[in-house]
Short mmCIF file of the C-alpha atoms (twelve columns), coordinates in Angstrom:
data_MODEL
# 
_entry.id   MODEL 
# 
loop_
_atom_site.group_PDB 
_atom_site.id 
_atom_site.type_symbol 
_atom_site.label_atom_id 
_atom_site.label_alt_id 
_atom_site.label_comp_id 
_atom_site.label_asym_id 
_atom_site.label_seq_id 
_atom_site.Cartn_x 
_atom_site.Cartn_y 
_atom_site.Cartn_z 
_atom_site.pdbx_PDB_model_num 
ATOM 1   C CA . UNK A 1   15.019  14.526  12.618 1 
ATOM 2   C CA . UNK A 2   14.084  11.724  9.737  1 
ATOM 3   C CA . UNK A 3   10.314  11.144  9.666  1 
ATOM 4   C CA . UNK A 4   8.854   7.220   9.067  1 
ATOM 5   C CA . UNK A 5   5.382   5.971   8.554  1 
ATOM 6   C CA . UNK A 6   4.615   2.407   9.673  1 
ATOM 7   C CA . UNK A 7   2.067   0.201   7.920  1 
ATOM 8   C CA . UNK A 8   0.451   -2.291  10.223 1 
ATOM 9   C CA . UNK A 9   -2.317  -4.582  9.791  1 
ATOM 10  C CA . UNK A 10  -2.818  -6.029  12.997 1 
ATOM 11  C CA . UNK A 11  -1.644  -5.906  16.662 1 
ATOM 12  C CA . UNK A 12  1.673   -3.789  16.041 1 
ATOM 13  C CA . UNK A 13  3.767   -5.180  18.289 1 
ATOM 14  C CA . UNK A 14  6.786   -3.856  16.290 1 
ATOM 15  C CA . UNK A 15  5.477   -0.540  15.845 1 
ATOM 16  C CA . UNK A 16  5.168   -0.661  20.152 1 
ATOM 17  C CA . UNK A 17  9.012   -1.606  20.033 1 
ATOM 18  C CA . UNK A 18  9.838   1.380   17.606 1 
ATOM 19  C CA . UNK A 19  7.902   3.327   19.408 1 
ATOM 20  C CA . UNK A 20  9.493   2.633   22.934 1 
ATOM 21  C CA . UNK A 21  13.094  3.178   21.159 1 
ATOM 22  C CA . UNK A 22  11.929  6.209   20.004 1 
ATOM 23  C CA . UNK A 23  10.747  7.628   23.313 1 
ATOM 24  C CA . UNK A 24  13.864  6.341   25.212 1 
ATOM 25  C CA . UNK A 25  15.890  8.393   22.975 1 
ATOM 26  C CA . UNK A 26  17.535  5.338   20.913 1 
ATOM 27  C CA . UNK A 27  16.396  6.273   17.800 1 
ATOM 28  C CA . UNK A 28  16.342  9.687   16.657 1 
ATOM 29  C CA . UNK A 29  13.419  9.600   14.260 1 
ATOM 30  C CA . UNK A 30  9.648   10.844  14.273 1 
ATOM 31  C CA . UNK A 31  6.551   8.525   13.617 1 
ATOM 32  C CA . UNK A 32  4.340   10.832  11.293 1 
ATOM 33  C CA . UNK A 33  2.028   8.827   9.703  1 
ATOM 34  C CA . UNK A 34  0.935   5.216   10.814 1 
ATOM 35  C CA . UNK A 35  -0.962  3.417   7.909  1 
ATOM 36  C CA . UNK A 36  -3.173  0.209   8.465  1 
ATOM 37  C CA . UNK A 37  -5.612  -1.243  6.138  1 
ATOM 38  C CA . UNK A 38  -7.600  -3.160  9.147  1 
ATOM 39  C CA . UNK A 39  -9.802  -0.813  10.736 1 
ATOM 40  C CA . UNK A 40  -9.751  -3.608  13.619 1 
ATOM 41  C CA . UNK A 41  -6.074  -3.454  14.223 1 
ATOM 42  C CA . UNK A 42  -4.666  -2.743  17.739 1 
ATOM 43  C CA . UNK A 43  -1.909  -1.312  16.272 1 
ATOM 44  C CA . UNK A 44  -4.771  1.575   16.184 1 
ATOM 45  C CA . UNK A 45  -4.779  1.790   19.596 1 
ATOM 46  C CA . UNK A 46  -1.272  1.789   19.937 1 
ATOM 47  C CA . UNK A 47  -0.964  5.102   17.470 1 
ATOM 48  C CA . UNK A 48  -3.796  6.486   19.777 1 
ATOM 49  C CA . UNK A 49  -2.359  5.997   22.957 1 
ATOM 50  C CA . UNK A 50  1.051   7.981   21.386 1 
ATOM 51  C CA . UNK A 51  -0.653  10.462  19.304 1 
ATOM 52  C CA . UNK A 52  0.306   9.471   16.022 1 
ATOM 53  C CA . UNK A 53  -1.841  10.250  13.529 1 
ATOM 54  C CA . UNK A 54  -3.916  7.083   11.430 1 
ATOM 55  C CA . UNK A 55  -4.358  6.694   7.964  1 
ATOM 56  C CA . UNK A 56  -6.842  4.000   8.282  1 
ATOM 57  C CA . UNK A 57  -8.727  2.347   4.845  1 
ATOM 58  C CA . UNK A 58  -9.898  -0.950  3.756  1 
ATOM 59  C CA . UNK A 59  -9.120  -2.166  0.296  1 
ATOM 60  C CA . UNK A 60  -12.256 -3.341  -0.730 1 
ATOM 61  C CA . UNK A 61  -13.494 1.026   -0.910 1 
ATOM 62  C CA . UNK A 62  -11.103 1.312   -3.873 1 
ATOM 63  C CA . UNK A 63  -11.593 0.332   -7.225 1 
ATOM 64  C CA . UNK A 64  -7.683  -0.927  -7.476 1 
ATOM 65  C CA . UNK A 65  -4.363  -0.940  -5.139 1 
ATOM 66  C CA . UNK A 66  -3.436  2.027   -7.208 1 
ATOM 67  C CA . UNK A 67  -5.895  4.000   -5.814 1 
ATOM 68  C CA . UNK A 68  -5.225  3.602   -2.261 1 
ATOM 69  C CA . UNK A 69  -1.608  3.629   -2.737 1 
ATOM 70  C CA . UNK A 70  -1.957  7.242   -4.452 1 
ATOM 71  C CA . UNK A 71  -3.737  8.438   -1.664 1 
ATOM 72  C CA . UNK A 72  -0.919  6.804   0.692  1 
ATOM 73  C CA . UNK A 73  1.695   8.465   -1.558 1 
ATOM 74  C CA . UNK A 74  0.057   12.120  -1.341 1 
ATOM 75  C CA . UNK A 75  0.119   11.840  2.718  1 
ATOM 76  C CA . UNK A 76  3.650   10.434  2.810  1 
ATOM 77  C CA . UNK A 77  4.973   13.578  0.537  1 
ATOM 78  C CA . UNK A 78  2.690   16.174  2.401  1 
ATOM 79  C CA . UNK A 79  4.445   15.074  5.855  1 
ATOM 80  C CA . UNK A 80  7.934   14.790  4.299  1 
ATOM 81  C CA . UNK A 81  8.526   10.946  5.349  1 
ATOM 82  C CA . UNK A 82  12.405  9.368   4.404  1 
ATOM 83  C CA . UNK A 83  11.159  5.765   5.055  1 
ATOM 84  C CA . UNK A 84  8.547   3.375   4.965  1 
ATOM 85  C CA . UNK A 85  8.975   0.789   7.833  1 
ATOM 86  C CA . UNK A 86  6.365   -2.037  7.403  1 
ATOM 87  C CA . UNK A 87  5.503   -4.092  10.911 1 
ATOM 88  C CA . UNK A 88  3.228   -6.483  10.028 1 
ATOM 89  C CA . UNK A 89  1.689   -4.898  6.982  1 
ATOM 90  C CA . UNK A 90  -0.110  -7.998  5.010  1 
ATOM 91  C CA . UNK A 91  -0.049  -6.297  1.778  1 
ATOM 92  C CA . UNK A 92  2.495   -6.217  -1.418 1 
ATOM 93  C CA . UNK A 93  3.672   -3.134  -1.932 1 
ATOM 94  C CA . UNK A 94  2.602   -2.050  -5.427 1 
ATOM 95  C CA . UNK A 95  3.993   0.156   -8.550 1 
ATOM 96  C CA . UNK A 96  2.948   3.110   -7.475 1 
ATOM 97  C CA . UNK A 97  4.544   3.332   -3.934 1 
ATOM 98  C CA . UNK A 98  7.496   1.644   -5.211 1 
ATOM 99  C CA . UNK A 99  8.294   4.143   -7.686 1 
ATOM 100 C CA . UNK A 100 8.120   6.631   -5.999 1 
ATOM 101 C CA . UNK A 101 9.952   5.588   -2.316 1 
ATOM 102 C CA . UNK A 102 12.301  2.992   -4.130 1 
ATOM 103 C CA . UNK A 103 14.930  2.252   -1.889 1 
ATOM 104 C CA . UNK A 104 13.160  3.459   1.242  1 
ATOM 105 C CA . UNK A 105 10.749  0.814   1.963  1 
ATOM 106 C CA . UNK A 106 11.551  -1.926  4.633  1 
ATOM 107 C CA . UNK A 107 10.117  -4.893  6.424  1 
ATOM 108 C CA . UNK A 108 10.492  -7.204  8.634  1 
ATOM 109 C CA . UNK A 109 9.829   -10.914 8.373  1 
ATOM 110 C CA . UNK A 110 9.396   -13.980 10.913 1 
ATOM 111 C CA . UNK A 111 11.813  -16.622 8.993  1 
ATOM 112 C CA . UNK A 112 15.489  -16.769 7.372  1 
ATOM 113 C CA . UNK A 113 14.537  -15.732 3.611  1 
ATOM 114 C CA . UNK A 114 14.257  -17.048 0.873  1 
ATOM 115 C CA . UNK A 115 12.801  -19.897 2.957  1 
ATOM 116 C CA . UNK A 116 8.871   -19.543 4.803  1 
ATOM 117 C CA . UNK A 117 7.710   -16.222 2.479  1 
ATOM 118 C CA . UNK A 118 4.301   -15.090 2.412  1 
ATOM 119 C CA . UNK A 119 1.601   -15.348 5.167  1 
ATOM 120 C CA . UNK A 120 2.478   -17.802 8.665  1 
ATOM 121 C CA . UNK A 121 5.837   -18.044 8.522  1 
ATOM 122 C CA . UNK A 122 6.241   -19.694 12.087 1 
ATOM 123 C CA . UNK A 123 3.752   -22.180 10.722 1 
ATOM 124 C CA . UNK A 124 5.137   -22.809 7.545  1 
ATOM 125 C CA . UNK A 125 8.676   -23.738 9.441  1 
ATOM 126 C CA . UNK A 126 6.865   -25.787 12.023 1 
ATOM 127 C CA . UNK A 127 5.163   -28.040 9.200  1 
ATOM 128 C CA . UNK A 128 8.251   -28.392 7.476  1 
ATOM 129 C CA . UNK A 129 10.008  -29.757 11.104 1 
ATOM 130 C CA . UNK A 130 13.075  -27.090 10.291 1 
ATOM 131 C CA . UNK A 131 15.950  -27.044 13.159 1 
ATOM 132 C CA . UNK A 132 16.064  -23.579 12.485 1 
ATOM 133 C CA . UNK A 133 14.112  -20.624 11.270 1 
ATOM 134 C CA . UNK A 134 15.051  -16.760 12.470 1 
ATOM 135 C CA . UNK A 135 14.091  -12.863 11.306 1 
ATOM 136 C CA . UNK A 136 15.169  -11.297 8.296  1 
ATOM 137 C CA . UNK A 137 15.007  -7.516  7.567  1 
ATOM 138 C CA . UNK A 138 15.129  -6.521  4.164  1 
ATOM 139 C CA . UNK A 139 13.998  -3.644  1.327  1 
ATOM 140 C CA . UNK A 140 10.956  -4.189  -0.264 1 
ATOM 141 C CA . UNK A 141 10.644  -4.999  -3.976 1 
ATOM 142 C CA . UNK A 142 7.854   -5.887  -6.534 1 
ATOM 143 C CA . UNK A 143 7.615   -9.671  -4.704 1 
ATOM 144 C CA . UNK A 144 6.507   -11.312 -2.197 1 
ATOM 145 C CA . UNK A 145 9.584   -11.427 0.635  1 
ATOM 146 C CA . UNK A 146 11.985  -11.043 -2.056 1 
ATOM 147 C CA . UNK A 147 13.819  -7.749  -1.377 1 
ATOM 148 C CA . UNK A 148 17.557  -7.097  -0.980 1 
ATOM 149 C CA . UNK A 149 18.477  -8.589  2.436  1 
ATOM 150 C CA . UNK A 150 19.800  -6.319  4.970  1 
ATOM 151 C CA . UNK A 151 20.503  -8.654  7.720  1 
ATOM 152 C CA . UNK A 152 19.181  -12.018 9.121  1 
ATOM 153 C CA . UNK A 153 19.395  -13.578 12.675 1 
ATOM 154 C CA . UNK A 154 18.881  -17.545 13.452 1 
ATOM 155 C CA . UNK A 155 16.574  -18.934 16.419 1 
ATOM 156 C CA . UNK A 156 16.895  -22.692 16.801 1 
ATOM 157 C CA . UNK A 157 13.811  -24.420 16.958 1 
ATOM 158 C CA . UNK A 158 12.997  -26.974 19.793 1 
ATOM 159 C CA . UNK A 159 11.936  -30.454 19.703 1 
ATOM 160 C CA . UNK A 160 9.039   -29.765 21.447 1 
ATOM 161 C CA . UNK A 161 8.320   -26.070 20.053 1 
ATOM 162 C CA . UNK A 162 4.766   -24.583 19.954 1 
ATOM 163 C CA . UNK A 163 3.747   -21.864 17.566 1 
ATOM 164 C CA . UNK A 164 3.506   -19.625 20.633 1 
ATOM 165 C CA . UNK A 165 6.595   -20.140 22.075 1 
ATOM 166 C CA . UNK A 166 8.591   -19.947 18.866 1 
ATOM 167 C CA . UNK A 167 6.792   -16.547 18.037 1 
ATOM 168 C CA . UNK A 168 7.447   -15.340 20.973 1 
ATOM 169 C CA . UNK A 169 11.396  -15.981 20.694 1 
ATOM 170 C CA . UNK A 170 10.928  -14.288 17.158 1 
ATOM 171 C CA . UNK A 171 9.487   -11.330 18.732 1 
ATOM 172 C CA . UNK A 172 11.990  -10.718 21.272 1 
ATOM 173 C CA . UNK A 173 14.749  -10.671 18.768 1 
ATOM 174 C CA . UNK A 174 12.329  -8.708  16.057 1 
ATOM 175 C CA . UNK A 175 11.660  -5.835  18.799 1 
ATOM 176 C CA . UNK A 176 15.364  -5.176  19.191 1 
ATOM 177 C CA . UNK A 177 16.796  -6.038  15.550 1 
ATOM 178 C CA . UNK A 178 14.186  -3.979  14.182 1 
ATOM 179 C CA . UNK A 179 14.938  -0.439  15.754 1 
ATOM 180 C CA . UNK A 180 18.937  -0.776  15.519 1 
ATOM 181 C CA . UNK A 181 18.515  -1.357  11.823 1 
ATOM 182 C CA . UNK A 182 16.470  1.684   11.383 1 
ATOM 183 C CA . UNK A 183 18.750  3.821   13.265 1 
ATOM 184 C CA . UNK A 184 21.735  2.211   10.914 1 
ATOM 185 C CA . UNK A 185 19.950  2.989   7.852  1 
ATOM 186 C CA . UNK A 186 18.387  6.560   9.115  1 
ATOM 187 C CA . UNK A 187 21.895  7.663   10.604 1 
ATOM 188 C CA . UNK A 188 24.711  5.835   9.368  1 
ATOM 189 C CA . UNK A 189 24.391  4.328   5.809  1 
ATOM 190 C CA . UNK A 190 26.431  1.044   6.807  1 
ATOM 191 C CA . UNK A 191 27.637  -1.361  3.899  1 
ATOM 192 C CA . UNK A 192 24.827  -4.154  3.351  1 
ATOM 193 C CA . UNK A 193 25.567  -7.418  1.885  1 
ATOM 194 C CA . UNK A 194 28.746  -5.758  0.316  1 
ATOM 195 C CA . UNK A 195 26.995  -2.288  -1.346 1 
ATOM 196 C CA . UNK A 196 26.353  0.898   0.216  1 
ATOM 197 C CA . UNK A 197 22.968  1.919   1.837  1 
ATOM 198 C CA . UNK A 198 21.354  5.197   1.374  1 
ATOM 199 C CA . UNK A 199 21.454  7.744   4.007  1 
ATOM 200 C CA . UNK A 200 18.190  9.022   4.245  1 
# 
């Protein structure tokens, strides 16, 4: 069975959905390690409540992002993971994970990239008045939302849209995109954008 670690930084609502696919038997794959740099986070409580273990740190303890990421890295060989899955992590991913898992790090992010990167998405596309914004999952590279996109989906956006309703037709499609993408890439190593992706 492929191992993942998740990093999370707040409620985890994704990491509930991979979860639930997990325990339903839809995706053949182990949680070993969930990492989260906001001591705060409910996605705690979530790991808690299923007995996954917590690597839990704030950034400001370390003297750089190479630091923490080195301890990450030592965890993430010790329990043998294939792929890092981020759900909400608020962080870059830096050199020194990056070397060393390149080509096995993922996320998941609330708008059609290249368009609404970084922090707020939903907001970002609601300021701008867009007719359409969506979910793109992609591997993770040295910038900010800029990885190698593995597939996108649209949602239209509403005259009268609210943040909360738009995230919340985000979410539905996030918590079901999300876990059939990881089972592609963890079982089947499907063409993507016209190359082959590594089996893990």
């Amino acid at each position: 069975m492929k191992k993942i670690a998740v990093f999370a930084s707040g409620g985890g609502s994704n990491f509930q959905a991979i979860i639930n696919v997990i325990r339903e038997g839809l995706l053949s794959a182990e949680i070993s390690l969930l990492v989260c740099d906001q001591p705060g986070a409910f996605a705690i409580e979530r790991a808690k409540a299923n007995r996954i273990p917590c690597f839990i740190f704030s950034a400001k303890d370390y003297s750089s992002k190479a630091d923490f990421e080195k301890e990450i890295a030592g965890l993430l060989r010790d329990l043998d993971v294939d792929l890092i899955v981020l759900a909400g992590y608020m962080r870059l991913i830096g050199p020194t994970l990056l070397k060393e898992y390149e080509g096995r790090i993922v996320n998941i992010h609330p708008s059609l990239l290249p368009d609404f990167p970084g922090k707020d998405a939903i907001g970002q596309a609601l300021a701008a008045k867009a007719k359409w914004t969506g979910v793109t999952i992609h591997f993770v590279d040295e910038g900010m939302d800029t990885g190698p996109i593995i597939v996108q989906e649209r949602v239209r956006i509403a005259e009268a849209e609210t943040r909360e309703s738009l995230q919340q037709k985000i979410q539905s499609i996030e918590h079901k995109l999300y876990p059939s993408i990881l089972h592609m890439l963890l079982t089947q190593g499907e063409v993507i954008n016209g190359e082959k992706a590594r089996t893990y």
